[in-house]
ZAFI-113388 format. One record per residue: x, y, z of N, C-alpha, C in turn; residue in one letter. Coordinates in steps of 0.1 Angstrom, whole numbers, plus 2048, in hexadecimal, padded with zeros to 3 digits. Each point is the difference from the previous one (the first is absolute). Example, Ala and Ser with C-alpha at 12.3 -4.5 7.8 and 13.67 -1.06 7.14 Angstrom:
<atoms>
8847C784E7F780C80080980C800a 7FC80B7F980980B8007F880B808s 
</atoms>
This chain:
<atoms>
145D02CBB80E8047FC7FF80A7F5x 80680B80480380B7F18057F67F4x 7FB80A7F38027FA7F681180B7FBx 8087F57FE80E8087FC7FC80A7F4x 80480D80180080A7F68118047FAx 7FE7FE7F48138027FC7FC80E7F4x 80880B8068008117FB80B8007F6x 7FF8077F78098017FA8078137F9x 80580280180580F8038068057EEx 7FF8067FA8038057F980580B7FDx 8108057FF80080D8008148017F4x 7FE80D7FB80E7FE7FA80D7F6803x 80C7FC7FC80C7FC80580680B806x 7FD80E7FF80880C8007F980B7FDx 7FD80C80B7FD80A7FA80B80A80Bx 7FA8097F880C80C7FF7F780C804x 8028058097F780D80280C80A808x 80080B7FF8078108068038087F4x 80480980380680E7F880B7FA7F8x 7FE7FC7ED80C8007FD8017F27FEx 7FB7F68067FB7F27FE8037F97EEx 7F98097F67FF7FD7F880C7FE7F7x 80E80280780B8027F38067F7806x 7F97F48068097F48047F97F27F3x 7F78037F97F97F97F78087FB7FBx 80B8067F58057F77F88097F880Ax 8097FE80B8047F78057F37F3803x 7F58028047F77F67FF7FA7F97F2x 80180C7FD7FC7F87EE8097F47FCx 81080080080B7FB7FC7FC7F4809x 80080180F8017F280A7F37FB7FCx 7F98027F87F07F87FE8047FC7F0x 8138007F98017F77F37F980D7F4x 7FD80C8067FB8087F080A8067F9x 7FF7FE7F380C8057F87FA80B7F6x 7F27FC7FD7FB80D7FB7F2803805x 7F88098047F88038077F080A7F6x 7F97F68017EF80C7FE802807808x 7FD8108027FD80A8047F17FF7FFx 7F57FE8097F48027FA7FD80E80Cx 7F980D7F77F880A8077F58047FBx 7F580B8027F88057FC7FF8057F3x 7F98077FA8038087F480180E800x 7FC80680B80281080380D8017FCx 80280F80080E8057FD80A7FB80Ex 7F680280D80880080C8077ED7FFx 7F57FB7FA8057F180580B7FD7F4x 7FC8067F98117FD7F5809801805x 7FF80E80780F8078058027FA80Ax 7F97F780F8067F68038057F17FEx 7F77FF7F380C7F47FD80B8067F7x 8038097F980E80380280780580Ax 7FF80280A8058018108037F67FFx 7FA7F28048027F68018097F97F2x 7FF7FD7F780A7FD7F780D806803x 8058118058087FF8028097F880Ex 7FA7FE8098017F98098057F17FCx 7F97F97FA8037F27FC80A8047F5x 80380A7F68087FF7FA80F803806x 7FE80480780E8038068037F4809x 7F67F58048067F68098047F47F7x 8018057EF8047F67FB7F67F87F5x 7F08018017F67FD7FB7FB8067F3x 7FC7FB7F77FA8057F37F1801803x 7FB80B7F97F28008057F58057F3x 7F37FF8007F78007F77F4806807x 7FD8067F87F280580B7F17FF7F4x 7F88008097F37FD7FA7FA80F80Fx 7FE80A7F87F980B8087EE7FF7FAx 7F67F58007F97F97FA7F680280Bx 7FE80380E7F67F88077F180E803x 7F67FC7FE7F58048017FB80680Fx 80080C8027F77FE80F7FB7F5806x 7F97FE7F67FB7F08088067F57F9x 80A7FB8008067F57FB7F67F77F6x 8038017F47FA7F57F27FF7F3803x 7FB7F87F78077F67FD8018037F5x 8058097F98038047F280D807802x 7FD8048098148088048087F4809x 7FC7F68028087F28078017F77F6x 7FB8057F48077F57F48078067FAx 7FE80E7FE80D8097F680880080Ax 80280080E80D8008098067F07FBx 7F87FA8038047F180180B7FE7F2x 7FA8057F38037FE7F48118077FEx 80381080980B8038018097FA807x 7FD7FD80D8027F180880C7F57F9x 7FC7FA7F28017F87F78098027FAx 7FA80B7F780C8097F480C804806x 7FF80780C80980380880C7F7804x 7FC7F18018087F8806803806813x 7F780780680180380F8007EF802x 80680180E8017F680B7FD805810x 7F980E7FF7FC80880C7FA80B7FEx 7F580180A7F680A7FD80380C814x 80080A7F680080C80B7F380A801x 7F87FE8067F180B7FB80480B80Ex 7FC80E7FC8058068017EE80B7FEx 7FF8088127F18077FE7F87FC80Cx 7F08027FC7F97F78087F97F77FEx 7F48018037FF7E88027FE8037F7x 7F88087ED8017FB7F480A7FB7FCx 8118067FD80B7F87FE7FF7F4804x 8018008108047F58057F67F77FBx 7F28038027F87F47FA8067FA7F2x 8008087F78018017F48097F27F8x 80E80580F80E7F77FE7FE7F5803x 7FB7FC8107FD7F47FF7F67F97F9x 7F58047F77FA7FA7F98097FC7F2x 8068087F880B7FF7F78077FA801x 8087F88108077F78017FB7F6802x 7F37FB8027F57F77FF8037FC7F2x 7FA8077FA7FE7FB7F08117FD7F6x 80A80880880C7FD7FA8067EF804x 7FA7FE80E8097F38057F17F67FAx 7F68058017F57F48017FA7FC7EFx 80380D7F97F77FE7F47F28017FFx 7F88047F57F07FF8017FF813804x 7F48038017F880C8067FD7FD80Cx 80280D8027FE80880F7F97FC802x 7F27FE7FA7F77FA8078007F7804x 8067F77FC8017EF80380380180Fx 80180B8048097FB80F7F580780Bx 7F58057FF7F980680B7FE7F3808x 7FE80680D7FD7FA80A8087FC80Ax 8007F380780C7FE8098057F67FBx 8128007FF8097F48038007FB7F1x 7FF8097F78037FC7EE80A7FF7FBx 80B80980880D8007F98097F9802x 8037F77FA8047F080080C801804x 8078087F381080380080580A807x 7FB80B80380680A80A8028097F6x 80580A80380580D7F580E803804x 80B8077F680A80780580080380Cx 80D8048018088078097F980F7FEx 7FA80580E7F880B7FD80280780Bx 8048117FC80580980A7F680B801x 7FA8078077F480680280380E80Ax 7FE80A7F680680E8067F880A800x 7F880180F7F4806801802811802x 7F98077FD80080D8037F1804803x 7F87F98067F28018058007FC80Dx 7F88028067FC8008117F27FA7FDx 7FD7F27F97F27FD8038027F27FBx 8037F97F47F87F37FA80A7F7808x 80880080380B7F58048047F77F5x 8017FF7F68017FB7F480C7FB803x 8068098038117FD7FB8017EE80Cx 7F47FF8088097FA80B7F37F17FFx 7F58017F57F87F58058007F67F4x 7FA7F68007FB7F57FE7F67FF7F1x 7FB80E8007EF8047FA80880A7F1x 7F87FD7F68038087F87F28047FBx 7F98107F87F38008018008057EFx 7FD7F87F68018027F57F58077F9x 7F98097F97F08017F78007F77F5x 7F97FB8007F87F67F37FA8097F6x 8058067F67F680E7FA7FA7FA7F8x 7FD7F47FF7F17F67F87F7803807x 8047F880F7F37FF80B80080D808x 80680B80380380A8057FC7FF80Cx 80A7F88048067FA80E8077FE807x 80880380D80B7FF8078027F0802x 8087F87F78077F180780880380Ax 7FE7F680D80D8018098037F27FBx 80C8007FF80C7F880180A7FD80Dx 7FE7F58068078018108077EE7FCx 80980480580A7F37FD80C808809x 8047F180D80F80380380A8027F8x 8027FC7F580A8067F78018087FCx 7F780C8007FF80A7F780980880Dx 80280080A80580A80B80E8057FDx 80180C80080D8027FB80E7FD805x 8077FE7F880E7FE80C805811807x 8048067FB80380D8057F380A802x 7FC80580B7FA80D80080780D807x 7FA8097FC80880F8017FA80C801x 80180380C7F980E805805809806x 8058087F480680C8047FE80E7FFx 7F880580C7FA80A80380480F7F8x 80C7FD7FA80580B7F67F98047F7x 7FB7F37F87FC7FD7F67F0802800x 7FC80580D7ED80480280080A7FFx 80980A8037FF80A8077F980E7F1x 7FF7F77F87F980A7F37EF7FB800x 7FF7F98047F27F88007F780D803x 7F68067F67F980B8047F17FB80Bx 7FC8088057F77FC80F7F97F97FAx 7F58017F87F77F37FD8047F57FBx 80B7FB7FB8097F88018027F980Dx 8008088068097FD80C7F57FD805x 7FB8068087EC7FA8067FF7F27F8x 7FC7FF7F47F87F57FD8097F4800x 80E8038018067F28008017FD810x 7FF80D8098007FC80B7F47F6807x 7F58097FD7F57FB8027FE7EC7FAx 8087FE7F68007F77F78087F680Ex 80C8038098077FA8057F57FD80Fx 7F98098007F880280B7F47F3802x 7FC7FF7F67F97FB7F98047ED803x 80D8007FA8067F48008007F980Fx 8048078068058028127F47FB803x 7F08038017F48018047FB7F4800x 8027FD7EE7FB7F57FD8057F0807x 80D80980080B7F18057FA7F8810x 7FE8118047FD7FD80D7F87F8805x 7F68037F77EE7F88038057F97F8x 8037F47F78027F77F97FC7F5807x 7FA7F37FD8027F68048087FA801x 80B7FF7F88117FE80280A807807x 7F980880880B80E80A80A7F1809x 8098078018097F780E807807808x 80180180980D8078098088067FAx 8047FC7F480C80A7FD7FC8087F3x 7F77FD7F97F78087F67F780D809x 7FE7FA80B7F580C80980E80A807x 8087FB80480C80B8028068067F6x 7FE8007F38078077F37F28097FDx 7F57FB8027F48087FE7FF80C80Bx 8007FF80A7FD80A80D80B8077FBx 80C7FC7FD80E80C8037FB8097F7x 7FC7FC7F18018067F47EF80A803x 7F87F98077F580C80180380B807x 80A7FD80880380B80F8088097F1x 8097FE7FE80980C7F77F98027F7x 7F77F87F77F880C7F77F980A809x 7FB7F980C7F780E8058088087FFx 80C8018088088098028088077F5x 8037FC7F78068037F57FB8017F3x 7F27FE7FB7FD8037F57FF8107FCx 7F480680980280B7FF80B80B800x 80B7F880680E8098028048027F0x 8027F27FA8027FE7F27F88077F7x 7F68048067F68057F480580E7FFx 80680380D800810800810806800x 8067F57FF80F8038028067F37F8x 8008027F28047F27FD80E8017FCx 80880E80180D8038018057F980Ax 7FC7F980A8047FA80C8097F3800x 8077FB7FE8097F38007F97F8808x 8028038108007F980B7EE7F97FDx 7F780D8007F47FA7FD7FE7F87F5x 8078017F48007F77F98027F3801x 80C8008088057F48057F87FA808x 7F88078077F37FA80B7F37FA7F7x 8008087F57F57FA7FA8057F37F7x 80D8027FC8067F07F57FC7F280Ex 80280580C8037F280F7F38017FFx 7F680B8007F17F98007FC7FB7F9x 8078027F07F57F97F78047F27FDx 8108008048067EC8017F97F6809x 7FD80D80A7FC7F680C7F37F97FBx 7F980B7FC7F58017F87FC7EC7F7x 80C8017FA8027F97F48027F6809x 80B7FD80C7FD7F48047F87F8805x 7FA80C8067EC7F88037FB7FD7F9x 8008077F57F07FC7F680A7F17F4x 80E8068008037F17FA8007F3805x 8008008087FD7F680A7F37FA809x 7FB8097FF7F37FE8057F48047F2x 8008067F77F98037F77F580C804x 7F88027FB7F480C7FC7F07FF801x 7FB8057FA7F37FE8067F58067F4x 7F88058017F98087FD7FE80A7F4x 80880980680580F8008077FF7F2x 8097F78008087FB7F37F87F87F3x 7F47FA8047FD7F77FA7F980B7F7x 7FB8068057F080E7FF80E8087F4x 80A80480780880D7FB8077FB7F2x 8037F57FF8077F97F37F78047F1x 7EC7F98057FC8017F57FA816800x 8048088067FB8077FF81180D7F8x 80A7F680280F8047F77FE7F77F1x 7FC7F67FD8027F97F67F48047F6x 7F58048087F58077F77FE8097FCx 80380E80880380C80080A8057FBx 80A7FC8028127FF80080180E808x 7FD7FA81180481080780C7FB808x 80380680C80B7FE8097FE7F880Ax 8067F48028007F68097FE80980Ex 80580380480280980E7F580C803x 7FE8027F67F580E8047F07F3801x 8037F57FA7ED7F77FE8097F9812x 8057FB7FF8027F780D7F980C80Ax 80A80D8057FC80980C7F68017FEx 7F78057F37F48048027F57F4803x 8037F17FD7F67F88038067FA80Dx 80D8048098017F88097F67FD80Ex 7FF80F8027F380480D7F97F7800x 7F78027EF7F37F98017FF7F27FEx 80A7F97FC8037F28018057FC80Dx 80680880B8017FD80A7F980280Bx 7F28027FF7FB80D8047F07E9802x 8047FD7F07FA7F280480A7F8808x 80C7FB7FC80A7FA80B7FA80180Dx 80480E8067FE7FE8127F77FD804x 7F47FB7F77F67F680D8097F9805x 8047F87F88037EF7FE80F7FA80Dx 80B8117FC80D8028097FF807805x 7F980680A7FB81080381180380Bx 8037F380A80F8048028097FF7FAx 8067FE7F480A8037F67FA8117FCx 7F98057FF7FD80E7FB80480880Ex 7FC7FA8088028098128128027FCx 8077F77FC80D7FE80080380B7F8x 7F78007F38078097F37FE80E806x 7F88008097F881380180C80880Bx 8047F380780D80080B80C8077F8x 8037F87F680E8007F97FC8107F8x 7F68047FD7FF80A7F87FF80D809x 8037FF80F7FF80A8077F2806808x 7F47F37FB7F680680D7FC801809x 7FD80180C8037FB80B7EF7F7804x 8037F38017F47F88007FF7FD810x 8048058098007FD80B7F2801808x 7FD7F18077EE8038067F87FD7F3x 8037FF7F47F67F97F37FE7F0804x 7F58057F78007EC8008087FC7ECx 8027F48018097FD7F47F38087EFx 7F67FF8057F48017F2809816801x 7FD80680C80281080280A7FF7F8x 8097FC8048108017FC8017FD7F0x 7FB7F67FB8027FF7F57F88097FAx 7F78078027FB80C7FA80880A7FEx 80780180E8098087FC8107FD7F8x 8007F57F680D7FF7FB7FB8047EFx 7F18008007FB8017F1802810800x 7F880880880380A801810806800x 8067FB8048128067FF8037F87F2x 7FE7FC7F78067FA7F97F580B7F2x 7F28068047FB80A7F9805808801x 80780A80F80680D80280D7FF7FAx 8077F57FF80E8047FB7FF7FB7EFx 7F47FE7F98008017F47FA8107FEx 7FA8038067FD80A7FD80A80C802x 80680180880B80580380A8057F3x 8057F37FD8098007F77FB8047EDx 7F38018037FB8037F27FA7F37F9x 8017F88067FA7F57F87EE8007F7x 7FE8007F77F58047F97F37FA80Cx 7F180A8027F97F980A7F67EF7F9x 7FE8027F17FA7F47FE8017FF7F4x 7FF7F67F78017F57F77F78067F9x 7F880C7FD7F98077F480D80B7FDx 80680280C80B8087FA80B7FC7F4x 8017F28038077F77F57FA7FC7F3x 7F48017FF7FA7FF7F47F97F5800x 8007F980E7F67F48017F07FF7FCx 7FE7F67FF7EB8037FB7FE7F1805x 7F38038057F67F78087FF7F67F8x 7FD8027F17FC7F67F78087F77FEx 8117FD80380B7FA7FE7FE7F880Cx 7FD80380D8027FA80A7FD7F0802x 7F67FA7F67FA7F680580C7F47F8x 8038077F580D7F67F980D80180Ax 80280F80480C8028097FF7F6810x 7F67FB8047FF7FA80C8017F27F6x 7F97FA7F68057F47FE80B7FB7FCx 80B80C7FB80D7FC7FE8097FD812x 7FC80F8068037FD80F8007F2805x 7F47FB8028017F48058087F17FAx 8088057F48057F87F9810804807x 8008088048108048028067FB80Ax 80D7FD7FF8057F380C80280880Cx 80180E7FE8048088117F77FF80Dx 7F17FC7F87F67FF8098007F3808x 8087F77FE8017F380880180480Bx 80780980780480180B7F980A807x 7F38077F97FB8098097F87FA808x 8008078107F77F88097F2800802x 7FC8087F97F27F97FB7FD8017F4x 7F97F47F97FB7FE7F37F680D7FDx 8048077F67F18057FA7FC7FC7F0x 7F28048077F67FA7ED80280A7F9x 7FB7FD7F480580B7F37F280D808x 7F87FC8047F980E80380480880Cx 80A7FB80B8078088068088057F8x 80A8027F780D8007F97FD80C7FAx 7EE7FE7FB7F580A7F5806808809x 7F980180E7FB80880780E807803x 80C7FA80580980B8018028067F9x 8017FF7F58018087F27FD808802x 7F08018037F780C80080680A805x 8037F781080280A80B80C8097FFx 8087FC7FC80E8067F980180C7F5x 7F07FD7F97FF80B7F880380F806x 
</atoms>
């Protein structure tokens, strides 16, 4: 007799995606009880100026608002306690993050620490957040992390210079919002590496040991339109419609990998952002090949699937052929887009790698990858990625 398996699905109460999407916020803010609202964005000039976009938005639906323009490329835990600390002073009762996954990470970790108390750190791992966080609205202008729509928040430790993930069903936002208006400035390598970043998600989800039916249908769709659409975006990012193809790839993106989880690729890419402090998206594409490249022994038909969805024609292969050829399409359309060729271009060094593979193997994303590797495989892709 099968052993009963009970799934469980995780995804916003509400997201919002098309042209123009974004100026329905304050009516959602108000039905979610907010009366005054964190603004949390980036620190660039650009991310200020959309959270005053957005302040005016909430201010006109009635809302008082405060902003903390505080968050780090790579999200702190030193910028999630000075958010948290405005948070407080402020008297907010709702948080609006406003950008890409740094904000969003940023917010839900700040509303962590606003409803839960203690340090950010206290909460790495899975299933810590006792109390839940605010009412939290998430307004994406990237085509890659899915932040606005998951489960996972990815904090740096700048003690241990380290990426914590944080994954707790409560942390999932109530509103997400993808409105392809709001990409359409995103300059190309931007745009590449957060795609690549969504690409990435989609891959991992797929080969996961947690994939299901309806995780492996959110994965295949979202690989088919990156193929098709990343490059469009890189070279026409004036484009709405493509925009709008790449915001449905990268959700879809987000519902696989939130639901099914990660692998590898993530585990490797976290400590090589938290140590280096480089771009989540440019370490993932560049290590995904070669981390996948060990995968397809183990699922060599799940790879036949991915090389399919990506446009190659595997017809008359055997599943090992095919999956050769999904590593290969997944190297030509990084290369394509500009994505840097290896990890000496980032400023990586050999001599780090041996700490960087034992933080790896500590990171919860790798639960799910379908085959185990030892810290000297982990070495070894490193290398190979150089």
């Amino acid at each position: 007799m099968l052993k009963s398996v009970i799934y469980t699905y995780l995804n916003p109460k509400i997201a919002l995606m098309g042209a123009g999407c974004v100026k329905d916020i304050g009516k959602y803010a108000k039905e979610l009880g907010g009366t005054k609202a964190l603004v949390v964005s980036g620190k660039s000039s650009h991310g200020q100026d959309l959270a005053e976009d957005i302040q005016k938005i909430l201010e006109a639906a009635g809302l008082e608002v405060a902003i903390f323009a505080g968050t780090d490329p790579n999200p702190t835990d030193t910028s999630v306690m000075d958010g948290a600390e405005v948070y407080k002073n402020e008297k907010c009762d709702i948080i609006v993050a406003v950008g890409g996954g740094s904000p969003m990470d940023c917010a839900k970790a700040i509303g962590i620490v606003a409803k839960n108390g203690g340090e950010i750190n206290d909460f790495e791992g899975v299933g810590k957040v006792t109390m839940g966080i605010p009412p939290l609205i998430t307004v994406n202008t990237t085509a890659g992390t899915a932040s606005e729509m998951t489960s996972f928040t990815i904090i740096t430790d700048t003690t241990r210079r380290i990426k914590m993930a944080i994954v707790d069903s409560r942390i999932t936002p109530d509103v997400a919002v993808n409105d392809p208006e709001l990409m359409v400035s995103m300059p190309p390598s931007l745009t590449a590496a957060t795609g690549m970043d969504a690409l990435t998600h989609a891959v991992e989800a797929y080969v996961s040991t947690m994939a299901t039916p309806t995780t492996d249908a959110a994965a295949i769709k979202s690989i088919e339109l990156i193929a098709k659409y990343l490059p469009e975006a890189v070279a026409h990012g004036e484009d709405v419609k493509i925009r709008d193809m790449m915001a449905h790839a990268e959700y879809l993106a987000g519902i696989a990998f939130n639901n099914a989880s990660l692998g590898y690729v993530h585990s490797m890419a976290h400590q090589l952002g938290g140590f280096y402090d480089l771009p989540h998206g440019v370490c993932n594409a560049i290590l995904l090949p070669y981390v996948e490249a060990y995968n397809k022994q183990v699922v060599p038909e799940r790879f036949a699937d991915i090389a399919k969805a990506m446009g190659e024609n595997i017809e008359g292969l055997s599943p090992e052929e095919a999956a050769d050829k999904a590593i290969e399409a997944i190297k030509n359309l990084a290369s394509k887009i500009g994505i840097p060729s290896g990890l000496r271009e980032l400023g990586a060094r050999e001599e780090d790698f041996k700490l960087l593979a034992e933080n790896a193997m500590q990171d919860v994303c790798r639960l799910t990858n379908p085959r185990e590797l030892s810290k000297e495989d982990i070495i070894e892709i490193y290398r190979r990625a150089m």
